[in-house]
Backbone bond lengths (Angstrom), bond angles and torsions (degrees), N, CA, C in turn:
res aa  C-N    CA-C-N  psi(-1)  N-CA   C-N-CA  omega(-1)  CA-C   N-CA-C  phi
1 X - - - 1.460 - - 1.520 110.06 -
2 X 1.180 106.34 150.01 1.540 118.96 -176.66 1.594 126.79 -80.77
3 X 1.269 135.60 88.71 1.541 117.02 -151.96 1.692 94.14 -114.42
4 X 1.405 76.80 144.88 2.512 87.98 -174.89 1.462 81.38 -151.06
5 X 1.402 118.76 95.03 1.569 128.76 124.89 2.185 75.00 126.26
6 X 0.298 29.02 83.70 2.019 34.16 -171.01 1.648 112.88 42.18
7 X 1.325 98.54 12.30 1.949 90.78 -179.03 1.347 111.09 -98.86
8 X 0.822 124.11 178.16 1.488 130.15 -157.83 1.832 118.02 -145.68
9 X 1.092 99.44 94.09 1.782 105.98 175.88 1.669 116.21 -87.70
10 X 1.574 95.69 105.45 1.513 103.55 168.27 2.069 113.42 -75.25
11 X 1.775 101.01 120.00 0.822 88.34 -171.75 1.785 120.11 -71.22
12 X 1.144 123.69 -172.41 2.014 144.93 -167.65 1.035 110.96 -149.92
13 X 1.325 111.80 100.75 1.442 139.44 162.03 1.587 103.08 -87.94
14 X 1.328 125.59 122.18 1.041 129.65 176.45 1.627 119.33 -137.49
15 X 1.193 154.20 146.34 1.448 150.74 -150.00 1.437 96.04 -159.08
16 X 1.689 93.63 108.55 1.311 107.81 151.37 1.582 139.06 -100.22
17 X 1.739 114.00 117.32 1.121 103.48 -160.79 1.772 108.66 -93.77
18 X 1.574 104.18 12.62 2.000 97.35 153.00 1.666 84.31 63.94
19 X 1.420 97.86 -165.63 1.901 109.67 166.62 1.241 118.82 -73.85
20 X 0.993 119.32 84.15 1.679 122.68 -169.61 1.228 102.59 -132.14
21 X 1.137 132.70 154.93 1.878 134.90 136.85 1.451 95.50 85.57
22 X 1.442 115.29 118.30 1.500 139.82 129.18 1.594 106.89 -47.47
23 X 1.436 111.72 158.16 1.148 127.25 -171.27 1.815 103.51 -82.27
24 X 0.765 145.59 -16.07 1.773 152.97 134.94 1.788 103.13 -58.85
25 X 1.034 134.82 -38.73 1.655 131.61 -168.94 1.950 85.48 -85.61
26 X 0.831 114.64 -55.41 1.321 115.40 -145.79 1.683 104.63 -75.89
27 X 1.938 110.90 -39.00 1.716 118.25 155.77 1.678 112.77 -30.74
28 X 1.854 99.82 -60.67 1.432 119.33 -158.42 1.959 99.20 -56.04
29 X 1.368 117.82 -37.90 1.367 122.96 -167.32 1.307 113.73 -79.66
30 X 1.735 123.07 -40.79 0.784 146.10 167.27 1.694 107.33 -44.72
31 X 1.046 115.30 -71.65 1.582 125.90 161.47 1.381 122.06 -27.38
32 X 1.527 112.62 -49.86 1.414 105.46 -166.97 1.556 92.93 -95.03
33 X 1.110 141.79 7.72 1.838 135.54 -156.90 1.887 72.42 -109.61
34 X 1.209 119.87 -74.78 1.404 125.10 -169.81 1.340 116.89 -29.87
35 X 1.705 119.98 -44.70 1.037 138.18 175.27 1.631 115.42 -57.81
36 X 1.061 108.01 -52.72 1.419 117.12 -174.34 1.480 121.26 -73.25
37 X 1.484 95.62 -25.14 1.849 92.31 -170.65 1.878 99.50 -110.41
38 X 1.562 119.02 15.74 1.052 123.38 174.37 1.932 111.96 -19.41
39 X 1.863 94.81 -78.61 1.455 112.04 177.95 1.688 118.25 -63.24
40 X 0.910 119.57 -7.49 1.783 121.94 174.75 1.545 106.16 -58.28
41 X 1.451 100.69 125.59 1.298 102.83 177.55 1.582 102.26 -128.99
42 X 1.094 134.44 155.37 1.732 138.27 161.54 1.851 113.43 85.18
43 X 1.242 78.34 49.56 1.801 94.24 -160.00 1.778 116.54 -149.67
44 X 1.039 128.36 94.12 1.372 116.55 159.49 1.162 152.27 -35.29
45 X 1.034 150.55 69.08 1.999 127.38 -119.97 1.807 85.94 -133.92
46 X 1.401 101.73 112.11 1.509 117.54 146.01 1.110 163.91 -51.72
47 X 1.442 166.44 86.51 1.236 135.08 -158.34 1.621 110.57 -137.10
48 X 1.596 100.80 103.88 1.694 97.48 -173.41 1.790 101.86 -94.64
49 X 1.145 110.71 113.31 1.596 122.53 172.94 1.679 89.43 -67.72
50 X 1.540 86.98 -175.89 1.918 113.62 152.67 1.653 102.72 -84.74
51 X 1.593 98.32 159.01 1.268 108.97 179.04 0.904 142.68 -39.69
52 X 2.005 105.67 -44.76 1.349 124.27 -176.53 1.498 106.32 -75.93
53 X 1.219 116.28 -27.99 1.593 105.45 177.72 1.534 114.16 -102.77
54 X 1.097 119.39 32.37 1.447 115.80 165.99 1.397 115.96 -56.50
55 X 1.599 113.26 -70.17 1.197 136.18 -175.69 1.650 96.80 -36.82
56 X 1.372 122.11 -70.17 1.615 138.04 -172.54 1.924 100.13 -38.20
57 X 1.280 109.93 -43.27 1.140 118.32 -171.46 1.614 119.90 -88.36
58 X 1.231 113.51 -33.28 1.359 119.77 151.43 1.639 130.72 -43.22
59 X 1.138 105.30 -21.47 1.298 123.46 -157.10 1.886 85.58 -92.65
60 X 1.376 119.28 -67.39 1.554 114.81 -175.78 1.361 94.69 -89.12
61 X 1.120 145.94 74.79 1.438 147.43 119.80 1.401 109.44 -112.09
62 X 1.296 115.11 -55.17 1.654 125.47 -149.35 1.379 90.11 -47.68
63 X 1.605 116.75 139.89 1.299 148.50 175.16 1.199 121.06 38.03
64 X 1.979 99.24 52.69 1.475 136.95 143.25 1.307 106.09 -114.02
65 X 1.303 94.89 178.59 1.526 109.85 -149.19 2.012 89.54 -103.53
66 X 1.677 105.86 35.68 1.344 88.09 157.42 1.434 90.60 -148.86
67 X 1.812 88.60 157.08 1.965 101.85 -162.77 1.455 84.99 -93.83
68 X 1.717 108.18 179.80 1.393 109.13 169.24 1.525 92.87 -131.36
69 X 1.505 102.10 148.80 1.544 118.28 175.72 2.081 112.24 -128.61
70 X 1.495 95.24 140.42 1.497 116.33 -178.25 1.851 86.63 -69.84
71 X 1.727 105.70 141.81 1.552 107.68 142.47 0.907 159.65 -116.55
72 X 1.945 103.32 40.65 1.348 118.03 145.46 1.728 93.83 -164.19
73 X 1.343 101.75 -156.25 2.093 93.64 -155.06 1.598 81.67 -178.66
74 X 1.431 110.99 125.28 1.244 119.52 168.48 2.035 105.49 -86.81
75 X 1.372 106.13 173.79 1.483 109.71 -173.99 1.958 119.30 -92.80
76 X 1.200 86.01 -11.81 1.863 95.45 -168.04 1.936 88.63 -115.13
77 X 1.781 87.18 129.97 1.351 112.11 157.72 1.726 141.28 -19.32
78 X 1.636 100.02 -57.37 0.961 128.62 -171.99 1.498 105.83 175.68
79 X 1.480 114.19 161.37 1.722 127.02 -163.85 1.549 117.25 120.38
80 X 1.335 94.55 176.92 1.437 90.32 -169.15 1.336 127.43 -94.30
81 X 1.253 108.92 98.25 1.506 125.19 -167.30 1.636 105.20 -153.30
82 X 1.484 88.53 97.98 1.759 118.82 -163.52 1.491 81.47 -61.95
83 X 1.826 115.68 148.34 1.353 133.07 163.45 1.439 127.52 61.21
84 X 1.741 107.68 -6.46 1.459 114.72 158.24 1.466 120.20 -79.01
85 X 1.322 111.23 157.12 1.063 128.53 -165.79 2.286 120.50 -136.01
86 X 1.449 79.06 99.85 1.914 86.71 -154.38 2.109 96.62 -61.39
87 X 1.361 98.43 170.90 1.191 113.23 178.52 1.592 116.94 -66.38
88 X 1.275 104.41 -31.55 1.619 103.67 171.30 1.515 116.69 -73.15
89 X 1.306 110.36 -49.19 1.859 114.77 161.64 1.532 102.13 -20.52
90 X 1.569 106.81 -67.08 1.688 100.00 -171.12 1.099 139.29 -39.33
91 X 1.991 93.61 -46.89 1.445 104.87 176.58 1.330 124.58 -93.26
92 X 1.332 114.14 12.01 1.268 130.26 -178.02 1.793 106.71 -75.78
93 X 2.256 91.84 -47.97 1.508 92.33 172.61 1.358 120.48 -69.78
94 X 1.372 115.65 -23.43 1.573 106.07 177.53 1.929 87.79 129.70
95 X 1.287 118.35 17.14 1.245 90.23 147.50 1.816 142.05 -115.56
96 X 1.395 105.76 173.34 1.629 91.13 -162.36 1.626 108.90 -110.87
97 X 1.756 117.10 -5.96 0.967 121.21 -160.60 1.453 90.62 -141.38
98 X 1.515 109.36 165.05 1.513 118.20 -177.12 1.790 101.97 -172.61
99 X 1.747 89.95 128.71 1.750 109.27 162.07 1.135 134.32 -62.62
100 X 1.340 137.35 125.70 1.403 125.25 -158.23 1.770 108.73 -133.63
101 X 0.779 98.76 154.91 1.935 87.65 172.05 1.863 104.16 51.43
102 X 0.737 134.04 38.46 1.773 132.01 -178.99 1.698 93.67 -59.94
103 X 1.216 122.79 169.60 1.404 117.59 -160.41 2.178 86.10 -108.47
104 X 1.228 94.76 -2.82 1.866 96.64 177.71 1.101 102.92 -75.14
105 X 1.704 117.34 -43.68 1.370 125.69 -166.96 1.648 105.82 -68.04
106 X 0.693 98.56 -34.20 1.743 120.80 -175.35 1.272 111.64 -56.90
107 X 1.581 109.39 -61.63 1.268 105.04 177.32 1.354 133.42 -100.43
108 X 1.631 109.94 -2.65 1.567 115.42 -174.01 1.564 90.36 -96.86
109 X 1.443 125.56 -53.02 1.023 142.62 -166.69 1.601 128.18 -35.67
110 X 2.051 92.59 -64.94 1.489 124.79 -177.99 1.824 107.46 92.86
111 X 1.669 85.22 21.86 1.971 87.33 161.06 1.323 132.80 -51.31
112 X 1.287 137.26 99.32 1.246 119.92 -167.33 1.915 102.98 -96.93
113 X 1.276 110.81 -178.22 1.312 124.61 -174.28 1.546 102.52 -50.50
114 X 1.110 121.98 -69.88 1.478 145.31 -155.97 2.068 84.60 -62.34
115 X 0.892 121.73 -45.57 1.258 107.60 -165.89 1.428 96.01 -100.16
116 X 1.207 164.41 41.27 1.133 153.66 73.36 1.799 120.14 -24.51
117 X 0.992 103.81 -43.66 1.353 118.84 -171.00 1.472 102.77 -60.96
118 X 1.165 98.81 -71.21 1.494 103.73 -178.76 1.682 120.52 -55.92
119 X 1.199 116.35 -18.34 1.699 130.29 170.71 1.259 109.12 -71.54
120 X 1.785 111.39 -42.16 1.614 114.33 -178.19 2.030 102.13 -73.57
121 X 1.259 105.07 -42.98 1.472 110.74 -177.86 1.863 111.63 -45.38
122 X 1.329 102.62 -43.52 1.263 107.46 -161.87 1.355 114.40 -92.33
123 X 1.925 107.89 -16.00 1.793 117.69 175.42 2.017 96.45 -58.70
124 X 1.641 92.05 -47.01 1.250 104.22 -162.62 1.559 125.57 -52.40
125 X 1.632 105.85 -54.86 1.210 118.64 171.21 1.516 129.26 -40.02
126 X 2.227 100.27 -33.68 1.241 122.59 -162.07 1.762 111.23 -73.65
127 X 1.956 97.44 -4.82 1.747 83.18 -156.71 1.774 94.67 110.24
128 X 1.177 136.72 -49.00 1.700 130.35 -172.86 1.049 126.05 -33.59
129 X 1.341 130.38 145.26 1.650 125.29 159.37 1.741 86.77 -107.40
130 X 1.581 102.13 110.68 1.590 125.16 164.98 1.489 114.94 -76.00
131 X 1.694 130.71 123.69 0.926 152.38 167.44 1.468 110.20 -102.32
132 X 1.921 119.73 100.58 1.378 106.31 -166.76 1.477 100.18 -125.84
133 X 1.585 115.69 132.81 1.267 120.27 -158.27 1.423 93.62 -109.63
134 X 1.823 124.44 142.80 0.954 153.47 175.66 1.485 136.23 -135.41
135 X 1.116 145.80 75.44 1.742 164.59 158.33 1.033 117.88 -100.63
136 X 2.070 84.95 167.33 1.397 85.63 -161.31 1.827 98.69 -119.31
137 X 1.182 138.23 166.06 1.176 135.01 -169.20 1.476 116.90 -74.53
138 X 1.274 133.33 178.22 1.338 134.94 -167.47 2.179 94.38 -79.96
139 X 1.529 110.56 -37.69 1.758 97.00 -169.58 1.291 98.64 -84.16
140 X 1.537 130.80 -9.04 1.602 129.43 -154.95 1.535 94.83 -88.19
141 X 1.672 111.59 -40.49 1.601 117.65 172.19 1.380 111.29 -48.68
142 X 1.554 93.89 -64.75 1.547 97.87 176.85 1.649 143.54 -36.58
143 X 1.464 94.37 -41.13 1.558 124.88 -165.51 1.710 90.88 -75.65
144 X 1.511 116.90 -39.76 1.470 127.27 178.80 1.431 108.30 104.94
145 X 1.432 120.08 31.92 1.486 149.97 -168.19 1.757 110.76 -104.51
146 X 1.540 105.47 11.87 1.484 96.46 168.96 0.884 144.14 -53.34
147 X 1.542 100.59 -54.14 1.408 133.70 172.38 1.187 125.47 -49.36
148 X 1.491 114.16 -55.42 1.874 131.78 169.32 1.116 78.62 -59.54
149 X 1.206 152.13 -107.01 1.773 136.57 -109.59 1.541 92.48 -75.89
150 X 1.124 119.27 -76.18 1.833 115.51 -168.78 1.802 101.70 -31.21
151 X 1.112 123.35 -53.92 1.269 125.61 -178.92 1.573 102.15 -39.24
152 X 1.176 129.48 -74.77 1.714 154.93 -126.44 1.498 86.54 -102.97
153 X 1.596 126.81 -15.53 1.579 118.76 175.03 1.385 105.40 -92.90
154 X 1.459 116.41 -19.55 1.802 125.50 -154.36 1.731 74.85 -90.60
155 X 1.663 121.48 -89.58 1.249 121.38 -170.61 1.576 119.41 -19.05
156 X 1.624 93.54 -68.92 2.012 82.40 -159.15 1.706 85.98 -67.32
157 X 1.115 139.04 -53.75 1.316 123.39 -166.87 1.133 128.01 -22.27
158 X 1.616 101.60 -46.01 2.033 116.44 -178.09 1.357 127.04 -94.13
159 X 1.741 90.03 6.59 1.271 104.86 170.48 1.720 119.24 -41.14
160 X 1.548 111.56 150.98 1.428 120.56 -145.44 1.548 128.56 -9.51
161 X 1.368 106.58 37.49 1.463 111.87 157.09 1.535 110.30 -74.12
162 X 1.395 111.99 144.60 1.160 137.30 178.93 1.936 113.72 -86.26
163 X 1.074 109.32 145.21 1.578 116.28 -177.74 1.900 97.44 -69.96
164 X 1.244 130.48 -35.66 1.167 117.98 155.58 1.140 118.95 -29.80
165 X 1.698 120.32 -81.17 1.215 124.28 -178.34 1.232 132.13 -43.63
166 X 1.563 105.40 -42.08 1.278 126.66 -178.77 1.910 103.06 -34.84
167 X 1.589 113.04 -51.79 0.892 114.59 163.28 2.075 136.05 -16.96
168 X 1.181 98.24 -52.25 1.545 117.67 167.38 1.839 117.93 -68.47
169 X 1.021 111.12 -34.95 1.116 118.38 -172.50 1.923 131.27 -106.84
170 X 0.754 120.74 140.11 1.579 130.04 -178.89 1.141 123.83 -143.05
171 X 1.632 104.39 141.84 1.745 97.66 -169.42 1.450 107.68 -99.23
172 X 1.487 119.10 130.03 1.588 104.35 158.02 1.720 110.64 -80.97
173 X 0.959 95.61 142.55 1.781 119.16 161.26 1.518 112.35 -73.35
174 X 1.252 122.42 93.58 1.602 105.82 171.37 1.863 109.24 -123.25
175 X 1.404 102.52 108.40 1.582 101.50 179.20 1.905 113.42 -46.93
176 X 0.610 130.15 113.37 1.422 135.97 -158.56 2.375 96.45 -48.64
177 X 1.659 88.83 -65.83 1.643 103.36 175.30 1.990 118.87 -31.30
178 X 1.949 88.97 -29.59 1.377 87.16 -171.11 1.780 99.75 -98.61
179 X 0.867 120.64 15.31 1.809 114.10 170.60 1.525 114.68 -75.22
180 X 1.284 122.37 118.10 1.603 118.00 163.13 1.897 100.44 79.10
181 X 0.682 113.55 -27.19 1.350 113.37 -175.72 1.428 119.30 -93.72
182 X 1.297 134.19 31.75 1.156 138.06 170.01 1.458 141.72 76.16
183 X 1.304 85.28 -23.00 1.758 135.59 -178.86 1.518 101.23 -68.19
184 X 1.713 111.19 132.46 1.606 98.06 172.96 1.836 92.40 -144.63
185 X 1.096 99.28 154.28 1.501 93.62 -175.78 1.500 111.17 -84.04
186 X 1.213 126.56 145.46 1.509 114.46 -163.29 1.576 102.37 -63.69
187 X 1.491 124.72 157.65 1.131 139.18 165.61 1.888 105.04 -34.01
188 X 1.128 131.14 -55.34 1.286 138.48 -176.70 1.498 116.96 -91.96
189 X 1.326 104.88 2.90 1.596 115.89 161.35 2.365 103.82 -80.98
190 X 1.198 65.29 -48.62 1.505 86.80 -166.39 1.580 113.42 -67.56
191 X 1.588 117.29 -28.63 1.210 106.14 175.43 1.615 95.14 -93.52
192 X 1.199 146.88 -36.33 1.112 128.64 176.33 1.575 114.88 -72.02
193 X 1.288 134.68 10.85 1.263 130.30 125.67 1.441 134.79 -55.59
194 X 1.425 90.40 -44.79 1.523 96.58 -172.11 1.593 119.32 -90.12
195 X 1.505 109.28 -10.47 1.691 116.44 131.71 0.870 134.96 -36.92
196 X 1.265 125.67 -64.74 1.302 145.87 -176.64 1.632 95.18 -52.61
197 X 1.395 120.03 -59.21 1.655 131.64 -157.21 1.609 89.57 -75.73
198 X 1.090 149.21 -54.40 1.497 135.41 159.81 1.335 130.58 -54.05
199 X 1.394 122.94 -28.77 1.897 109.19 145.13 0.708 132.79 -78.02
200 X 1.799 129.52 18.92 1.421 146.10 150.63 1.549 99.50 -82.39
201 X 1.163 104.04 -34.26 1.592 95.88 -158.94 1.816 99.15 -83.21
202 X 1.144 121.19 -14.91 1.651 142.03 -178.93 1.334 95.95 -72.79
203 X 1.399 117.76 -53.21 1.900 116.80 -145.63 1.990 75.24 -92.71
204 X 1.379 139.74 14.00 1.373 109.97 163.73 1.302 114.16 -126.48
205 X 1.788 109.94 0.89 1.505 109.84 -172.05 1.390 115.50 -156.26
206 X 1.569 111.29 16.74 1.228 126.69 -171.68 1.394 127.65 58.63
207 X 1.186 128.43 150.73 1.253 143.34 -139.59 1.406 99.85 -68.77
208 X 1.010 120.39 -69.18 1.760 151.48 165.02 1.820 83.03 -9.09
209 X 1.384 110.91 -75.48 1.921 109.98 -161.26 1.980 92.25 -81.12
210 X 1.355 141.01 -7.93 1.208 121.07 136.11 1.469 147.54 -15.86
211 X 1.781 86.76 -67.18 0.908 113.92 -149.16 1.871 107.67 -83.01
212 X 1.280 94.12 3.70 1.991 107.49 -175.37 1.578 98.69 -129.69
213 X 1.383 115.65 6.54 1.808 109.69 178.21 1.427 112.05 -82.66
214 X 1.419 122.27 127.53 1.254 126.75 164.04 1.327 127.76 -81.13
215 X 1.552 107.70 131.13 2.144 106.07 -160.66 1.614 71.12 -151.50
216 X 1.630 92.83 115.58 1.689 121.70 166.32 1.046 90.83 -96.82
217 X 1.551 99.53 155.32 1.632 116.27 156.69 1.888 115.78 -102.24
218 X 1.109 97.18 152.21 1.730 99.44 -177.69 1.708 85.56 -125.53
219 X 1.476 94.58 -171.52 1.853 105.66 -172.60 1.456 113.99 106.37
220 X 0.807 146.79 53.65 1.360 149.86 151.52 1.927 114.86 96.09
221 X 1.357 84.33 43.38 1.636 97.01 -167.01 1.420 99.16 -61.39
222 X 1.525 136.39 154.67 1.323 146.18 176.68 1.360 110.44 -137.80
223 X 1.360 99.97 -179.53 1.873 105.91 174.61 1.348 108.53 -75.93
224 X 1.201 115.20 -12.34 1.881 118.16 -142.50 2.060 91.18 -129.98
225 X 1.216 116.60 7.41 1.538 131.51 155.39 1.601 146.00 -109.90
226 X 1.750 81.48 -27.40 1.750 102.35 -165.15 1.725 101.03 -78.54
227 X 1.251 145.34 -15.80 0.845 126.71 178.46 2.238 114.29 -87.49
228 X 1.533 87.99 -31.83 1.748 80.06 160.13 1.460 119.70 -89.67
229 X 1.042 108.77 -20.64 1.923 80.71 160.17 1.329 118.97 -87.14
230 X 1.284 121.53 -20.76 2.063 114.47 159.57 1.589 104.82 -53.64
231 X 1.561 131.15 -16.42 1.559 122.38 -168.97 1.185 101.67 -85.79
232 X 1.127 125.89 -13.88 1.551 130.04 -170.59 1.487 101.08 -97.33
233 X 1.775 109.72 136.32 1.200 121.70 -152.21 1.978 120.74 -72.59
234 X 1.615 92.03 -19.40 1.832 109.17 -179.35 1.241 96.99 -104.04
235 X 1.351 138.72 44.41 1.724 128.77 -177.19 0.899 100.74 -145.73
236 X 1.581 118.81 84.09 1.682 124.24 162.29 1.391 133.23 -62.89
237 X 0.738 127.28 -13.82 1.224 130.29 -149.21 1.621 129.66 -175.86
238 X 1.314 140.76 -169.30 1.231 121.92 172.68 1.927 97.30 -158.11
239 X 1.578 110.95 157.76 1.299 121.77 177.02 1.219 89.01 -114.29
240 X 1.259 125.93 128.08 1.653 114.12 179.51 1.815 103.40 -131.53
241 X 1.242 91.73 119.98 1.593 96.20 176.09 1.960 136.12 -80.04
242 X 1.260 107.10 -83.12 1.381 120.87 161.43 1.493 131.96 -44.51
243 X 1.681 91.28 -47.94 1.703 115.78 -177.17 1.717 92.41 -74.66
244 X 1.156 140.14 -15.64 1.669 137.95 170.67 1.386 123.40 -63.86
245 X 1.101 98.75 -38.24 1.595 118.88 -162.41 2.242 87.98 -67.67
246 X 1.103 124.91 -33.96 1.525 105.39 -177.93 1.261 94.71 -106.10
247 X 1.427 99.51 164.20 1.886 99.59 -166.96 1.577 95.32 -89.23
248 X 1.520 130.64 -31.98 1.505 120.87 -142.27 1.577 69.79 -80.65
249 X 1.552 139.24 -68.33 1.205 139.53 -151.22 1.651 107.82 -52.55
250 X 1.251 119.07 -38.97 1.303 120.79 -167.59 2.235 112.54 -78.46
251 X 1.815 92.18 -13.62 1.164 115.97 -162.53 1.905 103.27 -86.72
252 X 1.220 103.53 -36.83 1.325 123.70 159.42 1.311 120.86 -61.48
253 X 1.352 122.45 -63.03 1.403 111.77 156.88 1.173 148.24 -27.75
254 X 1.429 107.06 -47.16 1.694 124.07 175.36 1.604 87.93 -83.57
255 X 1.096 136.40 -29.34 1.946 122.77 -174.99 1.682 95.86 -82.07
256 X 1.678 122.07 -30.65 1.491 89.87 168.71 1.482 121.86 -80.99
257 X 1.266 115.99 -21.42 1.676 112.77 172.80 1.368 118.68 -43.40
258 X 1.383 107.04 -40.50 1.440 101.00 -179.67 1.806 120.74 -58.86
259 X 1.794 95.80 153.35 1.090 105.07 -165.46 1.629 96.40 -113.48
């Protein structure tokens, strides 16, 4: 674990499997991830399936040492809103955590800030541990627009969340350029992002609840990366996409997180 001023950040390994896995593909993965991270101790370890196989997957996790998380969560209870899926649904199937704002949703979607917000508001209210992802695109880097957008995604995002809550929730950092594309932001790209994303999180809730917030990085995390960006002092954790989808690879990951 990571300690800055005597607090202590347990890192979050989390694996998103996006549209992936039939309910037989997704058992079979489930199985071998469970298997592998049996002995892991001091580590959070995730696994957000697709919808339809939550339930399937709930079934070989429950009372192992890995949670399961929804990857995405509409804001209203219940009503008529064909193909959404409310925060209680989740935890109804048995999950405890949920993805919010993904930078896919963002851009295939037309997610804007304000409606992230309200998805994280309502995971929260439900009982959720919220995972809320924030980057910036490959021309926005370029343009020298990091800063403004990560800023303006962290703010309205945490909009009237409470430093209580705050508790439940953590942001991953995922440079948008580095998703799926091979691309990873260097270890010292990434913690001086994720600097930056914790003196945002200071100038709204003081240093003190900073100084214990967990901000993973996502972007093309691997077996053969995750242990130098865990060396870097603002990099809790990881959103791991592609590298999820196999269990031994995804199994490695959560064994380099550890501290």
């Amino acid at each position: 674990m990571k300690s800055r001023g005597g607090n202590m950040r347990r890192p979050l390994i989390a694996g998103n499997w996006k549209l992936n896995c039939t309910r037989p593909e997704a058992a079979k993965l489930a199985e071998g991830i469970v298997r592998g991270v049996v002995d892991v101790k001091g580590v959070i370890i995730v696994v957000c399936p697709p919808f339809t196989a939550l339930a399937t997957v709930n079934e070989i996790i429950s009372e192992t040492n890995v949670a399961l998380g929804g990857q995405d969560v509409f804001w209203e209870r219940s009503g008529a809103y064909t193909g959404e899926i409310s925060p209680e649904m989740l935890r109804d199937v048995g999950c405890s955590y949920v993805i919010v704002g993904h930078s896919e949703r963002r851009q295939y979607l037309g997610e804007t800030d304000e409606m992230v917000n309200r998805k994280a508001r309502a995971a929260l209210a439900a009982g959720l541990r919220v995972m809320m992802c924030v980057g910036e695109t490959l021309e926005e880097r370029e343009a020298g627009r990091m800063e403004e957008i990560v800023r303006r995604e962290v703010v309205k995002g945490l909009a009237e969340i409470s430093a209580e809550q705050l508790k439940n929730l953590s942001i991953a950092y995922e440079p948008i350029w580095a998703i799926g594309t091979g691309k990873t932001a260097t270890p010292q790209r990434a913690n001086e992002a994720h600097e930056f994303i914790r003196n945002i999180v200071g100038e709204l809730y003081g240093t003190k609840v900073a100084e214990t917030f967990i901000i993973q990085y996502g972007g093309s995390v691997k077996p053969d990366n995750i242990a130098e960006l865990m060396a870097e002092l603002h990099v809790d954790g990881a959103l791991v996409g592609g590298a999820s989808l196999k269990a031994d690879s995804f199994v490695k990951i959560v064994k380099g997180g550890q501290k």
